[in-house]
C-alpha positions as CSV (number, residue, x, y, z in Angstrom):
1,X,0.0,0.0,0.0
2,X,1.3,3.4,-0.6
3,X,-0.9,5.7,1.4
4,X,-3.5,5.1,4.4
5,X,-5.9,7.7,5.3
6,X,-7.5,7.7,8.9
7,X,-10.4,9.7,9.9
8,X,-13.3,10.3,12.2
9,X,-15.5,11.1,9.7
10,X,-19.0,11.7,12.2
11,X,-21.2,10.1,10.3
12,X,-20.7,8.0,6.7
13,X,-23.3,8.7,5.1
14,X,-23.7,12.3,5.3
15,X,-19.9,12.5,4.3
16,X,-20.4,11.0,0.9
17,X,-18.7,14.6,-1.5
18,X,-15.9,14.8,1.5
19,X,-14.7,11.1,0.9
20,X,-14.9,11.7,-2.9
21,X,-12.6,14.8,-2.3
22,X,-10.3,13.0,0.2
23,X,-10.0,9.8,-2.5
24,X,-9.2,12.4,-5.3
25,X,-7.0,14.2,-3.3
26,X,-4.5,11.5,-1.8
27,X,-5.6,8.2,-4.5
28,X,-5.3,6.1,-0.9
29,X,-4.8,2.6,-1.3
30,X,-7.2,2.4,2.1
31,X,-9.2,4.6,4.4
32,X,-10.1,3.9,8.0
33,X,-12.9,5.8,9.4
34,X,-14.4,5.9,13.0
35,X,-17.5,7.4,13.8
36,X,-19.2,6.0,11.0
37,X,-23.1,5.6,12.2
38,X,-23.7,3.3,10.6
39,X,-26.5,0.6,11.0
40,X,-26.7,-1.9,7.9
41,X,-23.2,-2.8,5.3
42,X,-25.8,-1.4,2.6
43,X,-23.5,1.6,1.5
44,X,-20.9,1.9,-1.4
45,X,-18.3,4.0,-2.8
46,X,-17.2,4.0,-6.1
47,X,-13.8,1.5,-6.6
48,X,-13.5,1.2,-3.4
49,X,-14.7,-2.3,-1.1
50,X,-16.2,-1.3,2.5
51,X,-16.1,-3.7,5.5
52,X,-17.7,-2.5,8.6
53,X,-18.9,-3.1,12.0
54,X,-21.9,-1.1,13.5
55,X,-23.6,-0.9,16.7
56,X,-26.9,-2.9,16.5
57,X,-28.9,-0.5,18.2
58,X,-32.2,1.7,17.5
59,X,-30.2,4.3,17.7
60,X,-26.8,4.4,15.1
61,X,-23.7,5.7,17.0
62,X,-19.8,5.0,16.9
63,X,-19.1,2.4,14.1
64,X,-16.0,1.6,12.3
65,X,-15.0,0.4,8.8
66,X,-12.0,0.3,6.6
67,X,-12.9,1.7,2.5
68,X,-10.0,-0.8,0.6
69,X,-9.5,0.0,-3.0
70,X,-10.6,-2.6,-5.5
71,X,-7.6,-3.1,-7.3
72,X,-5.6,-3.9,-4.4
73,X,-6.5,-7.7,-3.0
74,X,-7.9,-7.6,0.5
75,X,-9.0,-10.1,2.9
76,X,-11.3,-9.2,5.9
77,X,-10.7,-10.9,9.0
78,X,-13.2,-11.4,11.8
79,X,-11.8,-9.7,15.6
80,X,-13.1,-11.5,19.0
81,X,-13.4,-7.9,20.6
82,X,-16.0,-6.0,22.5
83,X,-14.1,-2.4,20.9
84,X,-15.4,-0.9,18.1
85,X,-12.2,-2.4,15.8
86,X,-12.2,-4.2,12.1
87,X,-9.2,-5.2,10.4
88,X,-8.4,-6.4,7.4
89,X,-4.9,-7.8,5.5
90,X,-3.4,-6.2,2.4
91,X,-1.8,-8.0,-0.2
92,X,1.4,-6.7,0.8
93,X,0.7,-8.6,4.2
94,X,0.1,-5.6,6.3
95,X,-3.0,-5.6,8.9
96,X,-4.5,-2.3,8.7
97,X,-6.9,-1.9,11.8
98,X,-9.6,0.8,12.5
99,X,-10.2,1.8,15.9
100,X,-12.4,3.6,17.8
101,X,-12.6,4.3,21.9
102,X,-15.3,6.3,22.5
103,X,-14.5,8.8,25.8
104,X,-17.7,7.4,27.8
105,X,-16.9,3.8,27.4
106,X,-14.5,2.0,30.3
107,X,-11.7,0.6,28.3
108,X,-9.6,-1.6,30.2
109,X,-5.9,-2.7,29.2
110,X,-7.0,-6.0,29.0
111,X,-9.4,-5.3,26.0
112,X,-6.2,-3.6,23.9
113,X,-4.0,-6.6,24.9
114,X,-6.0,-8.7,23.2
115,X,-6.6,-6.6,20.5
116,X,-3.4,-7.1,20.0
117,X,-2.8,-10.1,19.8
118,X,-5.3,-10.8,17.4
119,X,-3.1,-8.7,14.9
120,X,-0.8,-10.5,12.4
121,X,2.8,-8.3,12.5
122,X,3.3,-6.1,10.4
123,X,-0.1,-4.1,11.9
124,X,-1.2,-0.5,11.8
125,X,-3.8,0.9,14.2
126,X,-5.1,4.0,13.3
127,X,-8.5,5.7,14.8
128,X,-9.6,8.2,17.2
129,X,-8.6,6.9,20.6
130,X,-9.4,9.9,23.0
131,X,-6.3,10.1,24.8
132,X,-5.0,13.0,26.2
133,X,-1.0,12.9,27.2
134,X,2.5,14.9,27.5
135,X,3.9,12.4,25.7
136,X,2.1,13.2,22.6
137,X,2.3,16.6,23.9
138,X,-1.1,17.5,24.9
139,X,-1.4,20.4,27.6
140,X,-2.3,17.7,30.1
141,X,-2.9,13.7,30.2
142,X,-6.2,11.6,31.1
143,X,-6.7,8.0,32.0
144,X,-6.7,7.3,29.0
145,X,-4.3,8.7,27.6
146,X,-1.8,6.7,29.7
147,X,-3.7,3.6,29.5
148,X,-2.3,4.5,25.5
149,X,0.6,4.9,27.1
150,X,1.3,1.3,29.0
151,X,-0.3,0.0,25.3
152,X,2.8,1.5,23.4
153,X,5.1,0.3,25.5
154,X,4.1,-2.7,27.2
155,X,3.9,-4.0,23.6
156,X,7.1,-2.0,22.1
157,X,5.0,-0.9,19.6
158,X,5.9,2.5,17.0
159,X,3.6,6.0,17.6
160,X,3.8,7.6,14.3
161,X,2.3,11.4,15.9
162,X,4.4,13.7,17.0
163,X,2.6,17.1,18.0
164,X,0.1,17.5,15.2
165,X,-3.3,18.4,16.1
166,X,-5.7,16.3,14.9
167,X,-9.1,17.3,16.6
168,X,-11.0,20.5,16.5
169,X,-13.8,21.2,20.3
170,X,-16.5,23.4,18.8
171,X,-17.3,24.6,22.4
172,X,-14.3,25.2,23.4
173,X,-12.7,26.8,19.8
174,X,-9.8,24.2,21.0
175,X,-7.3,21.9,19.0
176,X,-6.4,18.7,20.4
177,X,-4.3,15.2,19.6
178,X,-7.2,12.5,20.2
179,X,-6.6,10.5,16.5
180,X,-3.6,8.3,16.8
181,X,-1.6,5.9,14.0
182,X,0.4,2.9,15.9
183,X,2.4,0.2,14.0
184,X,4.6,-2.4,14.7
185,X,8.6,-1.8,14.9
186,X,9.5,-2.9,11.3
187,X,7.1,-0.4,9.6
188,X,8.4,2.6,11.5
189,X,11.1,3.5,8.9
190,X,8.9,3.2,5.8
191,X,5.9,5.2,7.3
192,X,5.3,9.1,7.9
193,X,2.5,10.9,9.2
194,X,0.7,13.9,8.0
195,X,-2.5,15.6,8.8
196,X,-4.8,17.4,6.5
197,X,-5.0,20.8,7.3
198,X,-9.1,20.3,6.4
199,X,-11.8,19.5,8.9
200,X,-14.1,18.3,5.6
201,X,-17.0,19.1,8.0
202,X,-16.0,16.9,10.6
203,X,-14.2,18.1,14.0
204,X,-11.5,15.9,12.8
205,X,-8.7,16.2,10.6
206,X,-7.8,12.9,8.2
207,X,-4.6,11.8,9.1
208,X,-2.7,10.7,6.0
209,X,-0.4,8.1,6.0
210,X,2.8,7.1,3.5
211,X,4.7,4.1,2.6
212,X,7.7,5.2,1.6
213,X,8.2,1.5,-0.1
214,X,5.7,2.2,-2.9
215,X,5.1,4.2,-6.0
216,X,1.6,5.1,-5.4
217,X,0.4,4.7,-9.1
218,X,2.1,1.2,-9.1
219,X,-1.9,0.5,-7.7
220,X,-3.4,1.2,-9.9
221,X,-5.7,-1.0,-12.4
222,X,-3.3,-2.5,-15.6
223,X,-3.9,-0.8,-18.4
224,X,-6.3,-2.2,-20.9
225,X,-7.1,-2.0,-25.0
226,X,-9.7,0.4,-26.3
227,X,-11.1,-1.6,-28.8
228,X,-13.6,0.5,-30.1
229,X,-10.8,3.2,-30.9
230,X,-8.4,-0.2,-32.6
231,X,-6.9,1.1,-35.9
232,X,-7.8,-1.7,-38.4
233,X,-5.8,-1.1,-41.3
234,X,-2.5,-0.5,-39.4
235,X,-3.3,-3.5,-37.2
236,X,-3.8,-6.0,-40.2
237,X,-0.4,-5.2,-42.0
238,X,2.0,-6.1,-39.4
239,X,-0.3,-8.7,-37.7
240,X,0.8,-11.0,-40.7
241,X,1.8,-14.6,-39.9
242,X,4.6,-16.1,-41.7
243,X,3.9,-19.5,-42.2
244,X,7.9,-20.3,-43.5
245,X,8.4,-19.7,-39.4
246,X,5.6,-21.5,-38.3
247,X,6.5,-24.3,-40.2
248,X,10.0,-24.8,-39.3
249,X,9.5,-24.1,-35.7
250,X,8.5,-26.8,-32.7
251,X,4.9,-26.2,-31.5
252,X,6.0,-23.7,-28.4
253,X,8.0,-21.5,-30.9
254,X,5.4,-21.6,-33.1
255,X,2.9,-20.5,-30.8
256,X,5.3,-17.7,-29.1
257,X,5.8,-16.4,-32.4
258,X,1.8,-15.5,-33.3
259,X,1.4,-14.4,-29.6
260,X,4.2,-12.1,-29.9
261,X,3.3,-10.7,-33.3
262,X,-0.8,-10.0,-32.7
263,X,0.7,-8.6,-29.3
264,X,3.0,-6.2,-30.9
265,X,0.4,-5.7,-33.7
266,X,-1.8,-4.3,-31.1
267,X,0.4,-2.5,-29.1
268,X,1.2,-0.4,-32.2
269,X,-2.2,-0.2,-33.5
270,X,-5.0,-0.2,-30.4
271,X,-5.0,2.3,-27.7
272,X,-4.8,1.5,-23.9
273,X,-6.3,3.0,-21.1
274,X,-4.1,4.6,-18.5
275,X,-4.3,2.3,-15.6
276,X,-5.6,5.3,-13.2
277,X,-8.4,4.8,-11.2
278,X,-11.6,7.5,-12.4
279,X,-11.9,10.3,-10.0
280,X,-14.8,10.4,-7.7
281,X,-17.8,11.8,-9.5
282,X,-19.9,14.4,-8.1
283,X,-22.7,14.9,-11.1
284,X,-24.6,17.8,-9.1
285,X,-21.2,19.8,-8.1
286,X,-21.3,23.2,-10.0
287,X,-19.4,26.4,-10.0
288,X,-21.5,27.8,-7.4
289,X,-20.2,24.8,-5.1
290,X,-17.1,25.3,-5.8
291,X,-16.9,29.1,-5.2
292,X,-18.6,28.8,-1.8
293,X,-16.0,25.3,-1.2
294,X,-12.9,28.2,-1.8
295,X,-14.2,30.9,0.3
296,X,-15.4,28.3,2.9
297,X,-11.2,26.7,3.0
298,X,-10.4,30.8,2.5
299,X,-12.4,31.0,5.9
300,X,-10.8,28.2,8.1
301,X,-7.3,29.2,6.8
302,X,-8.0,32.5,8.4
303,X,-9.1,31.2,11.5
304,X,-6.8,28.8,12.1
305,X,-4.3,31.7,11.7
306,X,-6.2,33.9,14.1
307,X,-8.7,32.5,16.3
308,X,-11.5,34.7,17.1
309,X,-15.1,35.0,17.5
310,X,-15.6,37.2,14.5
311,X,-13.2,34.4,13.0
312,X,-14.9,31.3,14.1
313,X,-18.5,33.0,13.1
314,X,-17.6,34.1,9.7
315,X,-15.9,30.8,8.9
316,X,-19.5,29.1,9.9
317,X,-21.4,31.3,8.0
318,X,-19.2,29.9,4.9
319,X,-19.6,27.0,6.1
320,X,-23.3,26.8,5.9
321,X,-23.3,28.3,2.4
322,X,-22.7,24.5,0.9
């Protein structure tokens, strides 16, 4: 995989254009989201495979799931957990796990030891953890946040954040570290951690992840013939068969030598596609939406700058304009 995106995303279905923008944006070969409200696997997004796991309640809340591209083989792979975790295994043999500790809900180091252990090495845990701690250099640390703590190390296991905050408090105009990416100790020196400097109307901020290792387009689908644009005429002439070599030749040669010339016929003759995955369509998205999109970004760039009321308030009232 070549890039990993993590986000609390508040809600799945109501983030449909922000995903879109995030997948056309960073082309990741996965995204794990938390949050995602989800109450039935019903939901889709286009080239991408979703596996989830919802609360089974009246009421949708919390949620997890993992987007996986299409062209990249995954297999799901079933957790024996009471947290809100999926994980699933890339065909580069990395388990990629989404989790997500809600701040109301007793977590107890037992449930993240076997967490765990339940994950194949080499692992990445990303998710919104609620953790407050120096050590990640928040102004002050929780019980949770050192419960984190005794998880890193009692396991000797790699925290890829350094100080970036990744979680904005609407009550409290605040920015905090809550969202956290974890992986085991051979991964550390192939991965590095970003965060999007774009809420995408959530509170949080997408963490973006990069594996060094891989050419990002090297992902992509293979390139495949355009037939209905094949050039007949220049694919007939050198698509001849000479039967002098067929008939001097065993049977493999022979058959070697008419796959290599109709191959070469139509690499010079038929067009191919360019192996890149479609961008995320968004049919209704106009230029109207895509003024008030730039003077909404215009708006948060200034407030994050300069935090004020008159800040904050005009940034919400471009906010509302989409």
């Amino acid at each position: 995989m070549a890039t990993l995106i993590s986000w609390n995303c508040r809600g799945f279905r109501n983030k449909s254009v922000e995903l879109r923008d995030l997948i056309n944006k960073h082309k990741p070969a996965s995204i794990a989201l938390q949050e995602t409200f989800l109450k039935t696997d019903k939901h889709s997004i286009r080239q991408y495979k979703i596996y989830s796991k919802h609360n089974i309640a009246d009421r949708s809340f919390g949620g997890v799931a993992i987007l996986a591209a299409t062209d990249i083989p995954t297999i799901p792979v079933t957790l024996n957990t009471n947290l809100q975790a999926i994980r699933i295994q890339t065909h580069s043999l990395i388990t990629v796990c989404s989790l997500y500790l809600p701040p109301s809900e007793r977590v107890s180091q037992t449930d993240l030891n076997n967490l765990i252990h339940q994950l194949p090495t080499p692992f990445i845990i990303s998710g919104d953890l609620n953790g407050h701690s120096t050590f990640w250099r928040s102004s002050d640390s929780n019980s949770r946040g050192l419960k984190i703590e005794h998880f890193i190390a009692d396991h000797n296991l790699c925290l890829l954040n350094s100080d970036e905050k990744t979680h904005f408090h609407l009550p409290t105009r605040t920015f905090h570290s809550v969202d956290f990416a974890i992986c085991s100790p051979p991964l550390l020196p192939f991965l590095s951690l970003t965060v999007d400097n774009d809420l995408y109307n959530s509170d949080h901020f997408p963490l973006i992840l990069t594996d060094s290792r891989h050419n990002p387009t090297s992902h992509f689908r293979p390139p495949k013939y355009i037939f209905n644009a094949v050039n007949w005429q220049k694919f007939t002439f050198p698509a001849n068969i000479n039967s002098d070599i067929i008939k001097s030749s065993t049977i493999d040669q022979a058959i070697d030598y008419v796959v290599n010339v109709i191959i070469e016929a139509a690499d010079n003759s038929i067009p191919n596609t360019s192996g890149m995955r479609r961008k995320q369509n968004k049919p209704w998205w106009n230029a109207d939406c895509h003024q008030a999109r730039k003077k909404q970004k215009k708006s948060w760039g200034v407030f994050r700058r300069h935090p004020s009321t008159a800040n904050f308030i005009n940034f919400k009232k471009t906010q509302s304009g989409i």
